[in-house]
Structure formats: C-alpha cells, structure tokens
N, C-alpha and C positions, 0 to 999 in steps of 0.2 A: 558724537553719536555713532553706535557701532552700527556694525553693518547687518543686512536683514538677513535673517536665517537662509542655507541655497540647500540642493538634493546634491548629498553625498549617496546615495544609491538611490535607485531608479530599476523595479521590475515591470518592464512592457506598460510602466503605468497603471500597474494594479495596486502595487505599494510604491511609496515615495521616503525616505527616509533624510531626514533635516538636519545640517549640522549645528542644530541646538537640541537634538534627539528627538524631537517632534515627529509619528510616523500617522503619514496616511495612508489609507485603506479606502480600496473604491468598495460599494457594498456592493455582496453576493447578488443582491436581486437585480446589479446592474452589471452583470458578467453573464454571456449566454454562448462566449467564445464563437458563436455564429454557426451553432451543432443546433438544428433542430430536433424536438423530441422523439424519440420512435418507440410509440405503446401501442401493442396490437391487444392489449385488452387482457391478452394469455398471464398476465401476473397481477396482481393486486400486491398494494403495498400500503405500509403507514407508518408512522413518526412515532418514537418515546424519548423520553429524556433518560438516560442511564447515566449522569453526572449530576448534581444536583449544585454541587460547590464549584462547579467551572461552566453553566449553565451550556452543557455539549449534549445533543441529541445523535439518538443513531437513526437508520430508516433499514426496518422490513421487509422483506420482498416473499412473495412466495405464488406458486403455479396457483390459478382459481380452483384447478383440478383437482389440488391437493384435498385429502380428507384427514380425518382425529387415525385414523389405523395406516395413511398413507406413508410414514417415519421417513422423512425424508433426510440426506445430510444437509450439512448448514456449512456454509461457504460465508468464511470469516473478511471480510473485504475491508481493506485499508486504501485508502485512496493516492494518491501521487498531488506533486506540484513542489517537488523541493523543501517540503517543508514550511515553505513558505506560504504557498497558494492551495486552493482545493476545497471541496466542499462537498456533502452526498445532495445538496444540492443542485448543482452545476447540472447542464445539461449530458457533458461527457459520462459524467460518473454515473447518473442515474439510469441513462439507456445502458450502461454498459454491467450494471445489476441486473436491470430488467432481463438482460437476454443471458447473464450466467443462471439465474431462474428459470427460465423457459430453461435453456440447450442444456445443466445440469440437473433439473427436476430436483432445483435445491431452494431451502429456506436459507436467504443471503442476510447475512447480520451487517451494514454499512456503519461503523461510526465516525462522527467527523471526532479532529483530534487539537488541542490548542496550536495554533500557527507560529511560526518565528518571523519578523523578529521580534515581537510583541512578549513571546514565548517562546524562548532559544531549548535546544533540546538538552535533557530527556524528555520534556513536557509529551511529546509527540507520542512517545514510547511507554512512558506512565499511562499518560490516557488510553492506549493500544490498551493496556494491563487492565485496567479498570471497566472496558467494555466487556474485555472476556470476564472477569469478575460478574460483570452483571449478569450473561448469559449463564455464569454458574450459578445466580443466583436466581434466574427464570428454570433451571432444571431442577432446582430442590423445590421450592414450594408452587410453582406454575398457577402464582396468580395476576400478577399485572398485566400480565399478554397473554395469558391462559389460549385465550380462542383463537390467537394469531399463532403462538409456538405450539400449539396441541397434535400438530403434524409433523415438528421436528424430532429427529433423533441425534441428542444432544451425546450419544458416545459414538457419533463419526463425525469429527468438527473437520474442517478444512480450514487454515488460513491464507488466504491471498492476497498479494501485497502489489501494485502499480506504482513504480519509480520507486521514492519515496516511503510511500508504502512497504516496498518491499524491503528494503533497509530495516522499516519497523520490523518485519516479520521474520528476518532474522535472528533480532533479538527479540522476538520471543520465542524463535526456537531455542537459543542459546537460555535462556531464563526460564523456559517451562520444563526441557529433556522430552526425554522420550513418555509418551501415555502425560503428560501436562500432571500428575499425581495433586497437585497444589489446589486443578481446578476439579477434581470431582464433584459431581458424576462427569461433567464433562471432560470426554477426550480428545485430543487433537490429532488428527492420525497422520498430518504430512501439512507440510507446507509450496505453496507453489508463491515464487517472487520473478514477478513478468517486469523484467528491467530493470532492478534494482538498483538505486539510486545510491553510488560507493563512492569513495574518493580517495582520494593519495593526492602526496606532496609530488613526486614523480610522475610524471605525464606516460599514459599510456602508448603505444602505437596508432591508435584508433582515435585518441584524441589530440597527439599532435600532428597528423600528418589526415586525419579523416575531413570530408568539408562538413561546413558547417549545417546542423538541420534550421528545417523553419523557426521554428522556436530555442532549441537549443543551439547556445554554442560555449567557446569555451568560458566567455568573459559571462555568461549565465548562471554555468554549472558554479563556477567559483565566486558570485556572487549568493546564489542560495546556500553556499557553505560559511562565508562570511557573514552571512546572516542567521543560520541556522544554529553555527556552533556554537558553544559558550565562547562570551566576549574572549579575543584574541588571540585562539587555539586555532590550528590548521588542520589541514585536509586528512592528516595521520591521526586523527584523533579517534579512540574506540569506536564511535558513535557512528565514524564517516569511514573507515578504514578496517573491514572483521578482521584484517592480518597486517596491521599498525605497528609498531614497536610497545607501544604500550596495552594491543588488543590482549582480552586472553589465547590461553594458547587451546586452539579449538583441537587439537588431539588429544587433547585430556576429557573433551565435553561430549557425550552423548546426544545424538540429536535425532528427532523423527526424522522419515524420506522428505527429501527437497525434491521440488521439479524447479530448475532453472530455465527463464527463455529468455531470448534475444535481439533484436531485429540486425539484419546483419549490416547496415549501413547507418550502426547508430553510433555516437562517438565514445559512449561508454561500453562498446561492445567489447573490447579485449581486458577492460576493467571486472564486467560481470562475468566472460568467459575463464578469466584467471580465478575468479573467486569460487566457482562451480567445480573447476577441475584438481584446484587444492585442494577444497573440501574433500571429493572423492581419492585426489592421490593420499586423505588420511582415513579411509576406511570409512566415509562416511557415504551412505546411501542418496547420491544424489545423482539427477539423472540432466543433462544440458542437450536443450533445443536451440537452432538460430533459424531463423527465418529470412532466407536472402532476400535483401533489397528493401527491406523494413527500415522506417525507421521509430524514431521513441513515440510509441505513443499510437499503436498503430492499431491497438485493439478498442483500446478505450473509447478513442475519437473516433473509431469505425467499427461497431461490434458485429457486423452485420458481414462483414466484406468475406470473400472465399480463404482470406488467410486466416481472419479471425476464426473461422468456421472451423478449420483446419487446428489450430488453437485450443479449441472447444473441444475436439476430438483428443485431444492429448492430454488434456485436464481429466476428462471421463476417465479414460486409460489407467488415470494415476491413479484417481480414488478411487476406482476397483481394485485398484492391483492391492491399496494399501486397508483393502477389510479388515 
C-alpha cells in the first residue's frame, strides 16, 4: 500500500500543493487578510465578464461625480500576490481601486487574471492582453457598459501594475510600444509598476542580506517563482527576469514613460531599483521613487495612510505630465 499523498508546497495556506499533483485552493470568499472595507460612498462600482472562455471578470470603478462630458482617464489596474494569490475581490485590492478613483478622478478597469500554479505563466499576461482588448473593444462600439464607460476617455489609458501586477505591466509595455497602435482607439500613455514583482537566479543585496517582511521572505518570493514559472525553469526566465540571458534586449524596444516605485525596506528593493535605472541608463523615459521605510505592499494594504497619499500625488504628477 503506497503511501498517502503530503504538501510539497504550502502558501501561508491559501494554496497547498500535493505530491500526487493534487492542488488546493482555499476560496476567495474565505480570504479577507483581516483589511476591512473602506467605502466612503465617493465611487460606485460594478462587475463584467470580459473573458467568456476562462470565465474572468473585471470590476469598475468610477467618482459618483463623474458625468457622460466628465472624460475621465482610466487607470488600468493589475493586481499583485505572486501570481499565485489575488483577486479584484479581495478586500486589499478593492479599497485600493476605490481610492485610485476618488484621489485620480479616474475610471479604474480591475481585471482578475488566471492564477499559478493551476495556470503557470504567460496565462497571467495573456489575460493582462485580453482585458485591454476588451476595453478596446468597449471604445469602438460603447455598448455593453455604455452608461458605466460614457465618462471615460479611452485615449489616456494608464496601466498599473502591484507586485505581480507589475511584472504583467511590463510586458505589456514591452508588447504594446509606444501609443499601444494594436489597441486603437485606445491609447496607453505610460505605465506605473508599484513594486514589481522581478527575479534572478543571483540574489540581490536587498535580498540577501535585508530581514525578512511580514509576509514576504526569501523562501516566499522563490516559491511563487517555482510555482508561477513554466514547470522547471528558473528565476532568469524572460517572464521573471526583463534583463535575463535569454530576455529581449530592451535597447532595441521602444517603450511609453514608466514611473517606478519602491518601498525602501523591501527585500526586492535593489532588484526593482536596478531594473528602473537600466532602463533609464538605455534612454528610456523612466522615472524611480523609494519610499523609506516601506515595505511590500504598503499601498495596497493601506491606501489611505500619509505615504500612500504621498503616492497618489506622484501618480497625478505622471499622468499630467504624460498628456
């Protein structure tokens, strides 16, 4: 009689992964990470389905204020959790739309995206691709959300990426270039990635010698890469590493303005700071914030707090600057 399946990985008990390949999943509606809600009423929101063959919803967001002549930008939001975890469900993710709504006087597009390990990436990045497709595809004939999007103006997109997220939003600056031409009428005029979820086979400064956060450490970070990647590939892999051995070579690539940010006591911080200041030592318009004393995750989980606020003010900053 063999022996009964055990957990060959194990995230904080959200997922459980069995060495007979068996994975469990605790459900969304019993995840609330212990963030209560914060809706001051200032935005309305609602649910569509923009994947029909992967049954993935996005959620909505927009000021009440808003009117059909108000053209607001649309702030493309990808969510974080490794690739692994997350949801526009979640309580973190949702206040932290709510109040890019309010503090940007923006129509926020949330989509949730397929999870790993269930769904090892690109899946993450496809789906990224297919939400903004559908937005293209609410800017040409404006009818399934007509009276929801009637207020947006779909040629000044923002993309925003958290952790994870941000990694997606990466590649699709690298995949759309500059003015996104693929997704007309929609344009994308810059991308902001708040922590960017990167990796390498070589351990940075930050993460071998930084301590460990609450939730993140390093035995974490390298398990949602072992889980996220395709079966057997490492932390150099295009996916996980934009300047990899086998990434492309991003001085060839045109890309709209990035705003990079940081928190400064986070352990991937000298990971997303190298990737910011390559960028820019190849001529590419990109601008790097850190936030001392931060760490991962400091917006999301707090959108409210005087740093996030600070945050806010520097997002503003960008999308005007990049009319």
């Amino acid at each position: 009689m063999g022996s009964l399946p055990r957990v060959v990985e194990d995230c904080h008990g959200f997922i459980q992964v069995y060495s007979d390949g068996f994975i469990f999943r605790l459900d969304d509606n019993l995840i609330n990470l212990n963030i209560a809600l914060q809706d001051d009423g200032s935005v309305i929101w609602q649910d569509s389905v923009f994947d029909n063959r992967h049954g993935l919803s996005l959620r909505l967001y927009k000021p009440v204020s808003a009117t059909a002549t108000s053209k607001l930008p649309i702030v493309y939001f990808l969510h974080g959790g490794g690739f692994c975890l997350g949801s526009r469900t979640w309580h973190n993710c949702h206040n932290g739309c709510l109040r890019l709504s309010a503090a940007l006087q923006a129509v926020v597009v949330a989509p949730d995206y397929r999870l790993a390990p269930e769904h090892r990436l690109p899946a993450a990045i496809d789906d990224s691709v297919t939400g903004l497709e559908w937005l293209r595809d609410q800017a040409k004939c404006k009818s399934l959300d007509k009276s929801f999007l009637d207020c947006a103006d779909f040629d000044r997109v923002f993309v925003l990426g958290d952790s994870s997220g941000g990694n997606v939003a990466h590649h699709l600056a690298v995949r759309f270039g500059p003015g996104s031409i693929e997704l007309s009428p929609v344009r994308v005029r810059g991308y902001v990635l708040l922590a960017p979820f990167f990796g390498g086979t070589e351990r940075t400064k930050s993460e071998a010698e930084g301590e460990p956060e609450p939730i993140l450490n390093l035995e974490t970070l390298d398990r949602f890469w072992r889980l996220a990647l395709p079966v057997g590939k490492k932390a150099d892999h295009p996916f996980a590493n934009p300047f990899g051995p086998a990434s492309p070579n991003l001085e060839l690539v045109q890309l709209d303005p990035i705003l990079v940010m940081a928190g400064g006591r986070e352990l991937m911080k000298d990971r997303i700071k190298d990737y910011a200041m390559r960028l820019k030592g190849l001529g590419k318009s990109v601008d790097y914030v850190e936030f001392a004393g931060k760490q991962h995750g400091f917006f999301t989980n707090d959108p409210y707090s005087d740093v996030s606020n600070q945050l806010l003010q520097l997002i503003t900053k960008f999308m005007h600057k990049t009319k």
